[in-house]
C-alpha positions as CSV (number, residue, x, y, z in Angstrom):
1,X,14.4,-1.7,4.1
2,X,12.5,1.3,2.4
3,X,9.2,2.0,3.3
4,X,8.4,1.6,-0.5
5,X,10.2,-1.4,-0.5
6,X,8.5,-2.8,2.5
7,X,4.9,-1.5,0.9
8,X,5.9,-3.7,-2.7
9,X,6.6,-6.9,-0.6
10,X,3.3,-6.6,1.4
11,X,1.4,-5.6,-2.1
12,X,2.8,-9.1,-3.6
13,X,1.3,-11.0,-1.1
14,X,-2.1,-9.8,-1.8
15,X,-1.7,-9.8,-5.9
16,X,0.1,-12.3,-8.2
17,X,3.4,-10.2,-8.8
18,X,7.1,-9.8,-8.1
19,X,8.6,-6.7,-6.2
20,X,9.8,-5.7,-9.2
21,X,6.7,-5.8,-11.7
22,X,5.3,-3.1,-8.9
23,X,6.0,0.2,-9.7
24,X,5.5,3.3,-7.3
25,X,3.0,5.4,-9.6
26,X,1.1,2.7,-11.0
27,X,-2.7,2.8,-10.0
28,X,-3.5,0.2,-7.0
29,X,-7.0,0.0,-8.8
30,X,-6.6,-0.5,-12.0
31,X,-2.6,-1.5,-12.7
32,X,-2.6,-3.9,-9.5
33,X,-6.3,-4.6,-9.7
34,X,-6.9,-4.3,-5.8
35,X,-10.9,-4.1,-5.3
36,X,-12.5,-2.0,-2.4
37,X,-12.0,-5.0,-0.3
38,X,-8.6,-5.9,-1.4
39,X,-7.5,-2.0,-0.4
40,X,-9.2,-2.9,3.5
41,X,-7.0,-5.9,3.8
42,X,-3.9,-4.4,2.4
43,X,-4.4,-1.1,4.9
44,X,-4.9,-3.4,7.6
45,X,-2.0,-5.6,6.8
46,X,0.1,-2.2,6.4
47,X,-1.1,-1.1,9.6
48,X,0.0,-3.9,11.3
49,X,3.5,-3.9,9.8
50,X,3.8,-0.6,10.2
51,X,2.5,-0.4,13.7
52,X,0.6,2.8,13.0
53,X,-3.5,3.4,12.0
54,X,-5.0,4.7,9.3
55,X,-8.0,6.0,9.3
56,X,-10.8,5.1,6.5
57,X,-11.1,8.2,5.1
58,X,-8.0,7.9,4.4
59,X,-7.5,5.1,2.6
60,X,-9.8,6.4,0.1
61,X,-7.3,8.6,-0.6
62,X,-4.4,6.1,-1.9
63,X,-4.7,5.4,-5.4
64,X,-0.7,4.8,-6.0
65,X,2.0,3.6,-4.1
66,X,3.6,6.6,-4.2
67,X,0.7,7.9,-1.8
68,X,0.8,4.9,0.4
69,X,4.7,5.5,1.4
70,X,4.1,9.6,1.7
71,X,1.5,8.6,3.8
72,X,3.3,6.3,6.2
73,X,6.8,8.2,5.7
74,X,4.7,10.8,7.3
75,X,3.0,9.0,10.3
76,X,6.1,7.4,11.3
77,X,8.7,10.3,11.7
């Protein structure tokens, strides 16, 4: 399974959507309508399923899923 793949599954779980109403450039804020909070949780979950850590500077820094899998594509090759 795709990284981005992977990410869309974990994103359902936390919003009330199907893999395939997720698209990889739409905005996590506004499109998927993950709060502050709702971005901690989702990094944390990704971090666990990923087995990696980001740090919270970072996560400021994801406002698409498009940055979330260059991001982990990155930290895990």
């Amino acid at each position: 399974m795709s990284t981005q793949d992977k990410l869309k599954n974990i994103i359902c779980e936390y919003v009330d959507a199907s893999p395939e109403q997720i698209d990889i450039n739409m905005s996590l804020k506004f499109d998927v309508g993950l709060d502050s909070f709702g971005l901690v949780s989702l990094v944390s979950e990704i971090e666990n399923q990923f087995d990696i850590h980001i740090p919270d500077a970072t996560c400021s820094q994801f406002n698409t899923l498009s940055d979330m899998v260059s991001y982990i594509d990155g930290e895990i090759r």
